[in-house]
N, C-alpha and C positions, 0 to 999 in steps of 0.2 A: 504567368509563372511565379511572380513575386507572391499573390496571394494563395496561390497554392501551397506554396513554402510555407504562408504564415499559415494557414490552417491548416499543415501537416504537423507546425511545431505547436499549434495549440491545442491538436489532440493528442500527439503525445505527451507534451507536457503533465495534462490533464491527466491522462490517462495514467501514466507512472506515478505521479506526486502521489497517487492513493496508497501507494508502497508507504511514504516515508509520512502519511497525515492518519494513517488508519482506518483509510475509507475502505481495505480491502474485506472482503466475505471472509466468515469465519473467527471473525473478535469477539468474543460474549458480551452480552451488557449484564448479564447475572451471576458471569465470573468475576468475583473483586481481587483484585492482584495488589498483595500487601508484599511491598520489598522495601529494602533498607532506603531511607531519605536522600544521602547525601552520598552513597556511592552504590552504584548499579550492581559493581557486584560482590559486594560486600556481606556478613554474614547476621543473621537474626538469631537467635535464642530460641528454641522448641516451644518454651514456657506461654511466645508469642501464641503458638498455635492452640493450646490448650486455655486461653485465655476466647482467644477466637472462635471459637466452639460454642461457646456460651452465650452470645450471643443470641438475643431474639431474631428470627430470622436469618438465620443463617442453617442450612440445610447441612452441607458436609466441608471438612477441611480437608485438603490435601497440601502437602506441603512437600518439596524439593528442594536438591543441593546439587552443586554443580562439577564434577573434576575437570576443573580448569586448565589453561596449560597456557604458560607464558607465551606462547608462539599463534600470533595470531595465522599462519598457514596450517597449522596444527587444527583451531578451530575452525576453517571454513572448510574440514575435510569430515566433520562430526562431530556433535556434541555430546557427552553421555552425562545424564541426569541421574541422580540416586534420588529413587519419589517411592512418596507412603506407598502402600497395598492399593488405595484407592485414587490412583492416581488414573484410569480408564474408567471411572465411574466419573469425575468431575472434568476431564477433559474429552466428552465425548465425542469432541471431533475426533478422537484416535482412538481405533479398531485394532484389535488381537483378539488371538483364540484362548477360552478358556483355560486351555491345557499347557498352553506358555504362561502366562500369569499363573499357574496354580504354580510353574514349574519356579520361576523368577523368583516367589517368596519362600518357595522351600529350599533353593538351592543357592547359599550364597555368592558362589561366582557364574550367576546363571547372568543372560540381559536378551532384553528383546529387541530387536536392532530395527531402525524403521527400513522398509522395501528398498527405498530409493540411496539411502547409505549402503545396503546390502547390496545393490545392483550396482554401485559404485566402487565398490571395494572386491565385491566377488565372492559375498561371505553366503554360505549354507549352511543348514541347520547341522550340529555339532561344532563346526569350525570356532576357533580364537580369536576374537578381537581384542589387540594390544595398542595400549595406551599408552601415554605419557602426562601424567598430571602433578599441579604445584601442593596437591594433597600426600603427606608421608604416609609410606605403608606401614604395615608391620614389619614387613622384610628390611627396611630401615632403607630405600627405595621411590622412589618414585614411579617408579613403575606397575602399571595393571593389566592385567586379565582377565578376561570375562568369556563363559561358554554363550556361545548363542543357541538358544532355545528356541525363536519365533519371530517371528515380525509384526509389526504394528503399518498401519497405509491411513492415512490423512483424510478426512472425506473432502476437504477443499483447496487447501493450501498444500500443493507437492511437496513445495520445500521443506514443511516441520516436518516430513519422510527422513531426513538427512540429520540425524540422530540415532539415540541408542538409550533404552532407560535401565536401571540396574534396581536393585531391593537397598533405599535408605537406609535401614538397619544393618542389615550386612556389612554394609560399606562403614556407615559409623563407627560398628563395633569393631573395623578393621583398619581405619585409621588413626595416625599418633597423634597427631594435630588439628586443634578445631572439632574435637569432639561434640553432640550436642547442639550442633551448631548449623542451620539451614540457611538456604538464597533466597529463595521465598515463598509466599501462602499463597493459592489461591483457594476462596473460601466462595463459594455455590449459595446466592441468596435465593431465598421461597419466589420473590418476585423481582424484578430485575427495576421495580420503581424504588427498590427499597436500597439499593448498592452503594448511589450515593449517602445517603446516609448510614448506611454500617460502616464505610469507609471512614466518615470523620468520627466516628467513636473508637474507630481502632486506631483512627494518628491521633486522637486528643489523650487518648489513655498514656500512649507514650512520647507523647511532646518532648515532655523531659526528662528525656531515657537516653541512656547511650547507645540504644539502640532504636533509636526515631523510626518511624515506618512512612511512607508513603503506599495510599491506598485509593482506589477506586474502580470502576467496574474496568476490565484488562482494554476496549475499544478506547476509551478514555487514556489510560494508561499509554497506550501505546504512541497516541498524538504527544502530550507530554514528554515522552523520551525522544521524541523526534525532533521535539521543538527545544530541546536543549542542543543538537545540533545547529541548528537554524528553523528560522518558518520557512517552511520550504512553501507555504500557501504563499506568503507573502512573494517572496523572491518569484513567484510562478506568474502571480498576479502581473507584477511588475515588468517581469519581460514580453508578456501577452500586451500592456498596456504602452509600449514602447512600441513591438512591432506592428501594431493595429492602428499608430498614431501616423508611422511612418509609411503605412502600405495607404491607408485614407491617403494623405500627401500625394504618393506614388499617383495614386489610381485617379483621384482626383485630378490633376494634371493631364494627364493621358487622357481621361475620359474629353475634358474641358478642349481641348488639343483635336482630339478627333471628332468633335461635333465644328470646332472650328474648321477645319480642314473638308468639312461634308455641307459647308453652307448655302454651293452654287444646289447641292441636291437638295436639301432641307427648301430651296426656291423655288425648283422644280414640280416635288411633290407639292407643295402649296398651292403650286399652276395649276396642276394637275388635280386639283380639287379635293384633296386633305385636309383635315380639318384641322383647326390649331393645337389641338386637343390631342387629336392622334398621334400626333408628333410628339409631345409633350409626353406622352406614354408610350412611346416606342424608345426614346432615350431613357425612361429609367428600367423599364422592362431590357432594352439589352443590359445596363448596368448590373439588373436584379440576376441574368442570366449567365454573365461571366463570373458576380461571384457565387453562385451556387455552384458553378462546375467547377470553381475552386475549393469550396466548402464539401463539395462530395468527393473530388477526386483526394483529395488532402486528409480526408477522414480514412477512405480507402484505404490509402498509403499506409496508416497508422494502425489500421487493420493487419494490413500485411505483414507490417514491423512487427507485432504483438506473436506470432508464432518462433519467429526468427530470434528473436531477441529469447525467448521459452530455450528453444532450444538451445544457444550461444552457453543458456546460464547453467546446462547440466540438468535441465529438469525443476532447478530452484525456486523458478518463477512461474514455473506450469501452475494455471487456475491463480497463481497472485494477482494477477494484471488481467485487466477487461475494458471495454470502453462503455461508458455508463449512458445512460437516454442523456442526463443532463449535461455530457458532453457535448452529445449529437444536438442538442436544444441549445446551449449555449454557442458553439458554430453558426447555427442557421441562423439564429438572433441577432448575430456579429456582421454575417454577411450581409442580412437586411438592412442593419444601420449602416454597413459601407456604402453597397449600393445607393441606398438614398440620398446620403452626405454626399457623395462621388459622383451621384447625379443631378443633384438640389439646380447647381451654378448652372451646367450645359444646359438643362432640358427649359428650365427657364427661360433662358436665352433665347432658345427655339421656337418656343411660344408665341414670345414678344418679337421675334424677327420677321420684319416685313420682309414684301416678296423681289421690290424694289431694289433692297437695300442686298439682298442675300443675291440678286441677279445680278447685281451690279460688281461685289463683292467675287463671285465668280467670275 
């Protein structure tokens, strides 16, 4: 049971940490995501964008802003983006119909709501979606509205579903504050060897700007903003490295304990013409076998979790979370070096235990 626990906690562990390290599907490496250095959500200058452009190697810019809302319960109910015209040509993980985007940049209070905010909220095509954002209207306000036109569906990640995008001009030329002014780029390089470096020509150009960028390909990016959090690698490492130290101890003992405890039999079989050998492979073969049934059943488990926890989240984590081979490989590799460390002392012992000594002993 103890080792079960632990390799249920080391596949989930595993398995979630890819949320907060960027190991999930669906990150581009030839998306480069240029946003402001020193505050997440803070605003760039367009001029960024049209500099970005020119760039050798760089394909297309798309660039967006955000209507904020001091309430972070406000934000985990949907987020609506004001993004260029092309903003479903350089994020192609996100799908809509021609005839909503044609509709979205002719229509200034149009937006495309993604499926899963839509299925959340209850919104169909014509219906209102009303806001509340830290951006002023014209109406001297706070407040917006937007027709819904269409939807947009994720092809990997459910969650980025749970939004709404609007036409960034519209919205600029409708709001009083922060005119001109965007969240961030992402710019689509020819080849995704080349991100890193358009990346440092676009933080070195404005190093010493008041408008600093931080840039790189968006898989990159994403570990970085996590890791301002915490390493969550680290911290994962750490607690795997604790409980694996403590369950060895555990199993160790126990193992060592019931070869002690089976020495009048370990005597017997001996009598009974076994060879020293056999024995010496029959204690680490059951060791090998207890922790694999931990190692599979614990994986299992973590299996099972990975739907439940989907659903818990609303949909949010649908296709985020998966359990990857080098999960399953790093497990078995764990259990192997249990069992053998867990087995080293006992099976030894067995070997070199006369038949004498283990008869008498009984």
């Amino acid at each position: 049971m103890s080792m079960f626990i632990a390799f249920w906690l080391y596949g989930t562990l595993n398995t979630f940490a890819a949320v907060f390290t960027g190991g999930i599907d669906g990150l581009s490496d030839e998306n480069i995501m240029v946003m402001p250095r020193y505050d997440m959500f803070g605003k760039l200058p367009l001029s960024h964008a049209s500099f970005i452009e020119e760039i050798e190697g760089v394909e297309q810019v798309m660039f967006m802003d955000f209507l904020m809302s001091d309430s972070i319960e406000s934000m985990m109910d949907g987020v609506v983006y004001a993004v260029s015209p092309n903003f479903f040509e350089v994020y192609d993980r996100f799908v809509t119909d021609d005839e909503a985007l044609a509709e979205m940049i002719r229509n200034p209070n149009a937006t495309i709501v993604g499926k899963l905010m839509a299925e959340t909220k209850g919104l169909e095509i014509g219906d209102i979606l009303a806001i509340k954002s830290n951006s002023l209207n014209s109406d001297g306000t706070y407040n917006w509205s937007f027709q819904v036109v269409g939807f947009y569906t994720a092809k990997q990640i459910k969650g980025d579903e749970m939004g709404a995008v609007i036409n960034w001009d519209s919205f600029d030329e409708t709001r009083l504050n922060q005119k001109g002014t965007i969240g961030y780029i992402v710019a689509k390089a020819s080849d995704p060897s080349l991100a890193n470096e358009i990346g440092d020509i676009i933080d070195e150009r404005y190093m010493n700007s008041a408008y600093a960028t931080r840039s790189g390909p968006e898989s990159a990016i994403a570990v970085e903003m996590a890791g301002e959090i915490a390493d969550i690698e680290l911290i994962v490492n750490a607690i795997m490295l604790s409980v694996f130290f403590t369950i060895l101890l555990v199993s160790g003992n126990t193992m060592a304990q019931s070869i002690r405890e089976r020495t009048n039999d370990i005597g017997v079989l001996k009598c009974l013409g076994y060879k020293d050998k056999t024995i010496f492979f029959s204690v680490v073969l059951e060791a090998i076998f207890i922790c694999f049934a931990a190692v599979i059943s614990g994986l299992l488990f973590t299996l099972i979790l990975i739907p439940v926890i989907e659903v818990a989240s609303g949909g949010l984590m649908e296709d985020a979370i998966s359990m990857s081979s080098s999960t399953v490989f790093g497990a078995s590799l764990a259990g192997l070096i249990i069992a053998f460390m867990a087995a080293a002392v006992p099976a030894y012992q067995s070997l070199r235990l006369k038949v004498v000594d283990a008869l008498r002993e009984g």
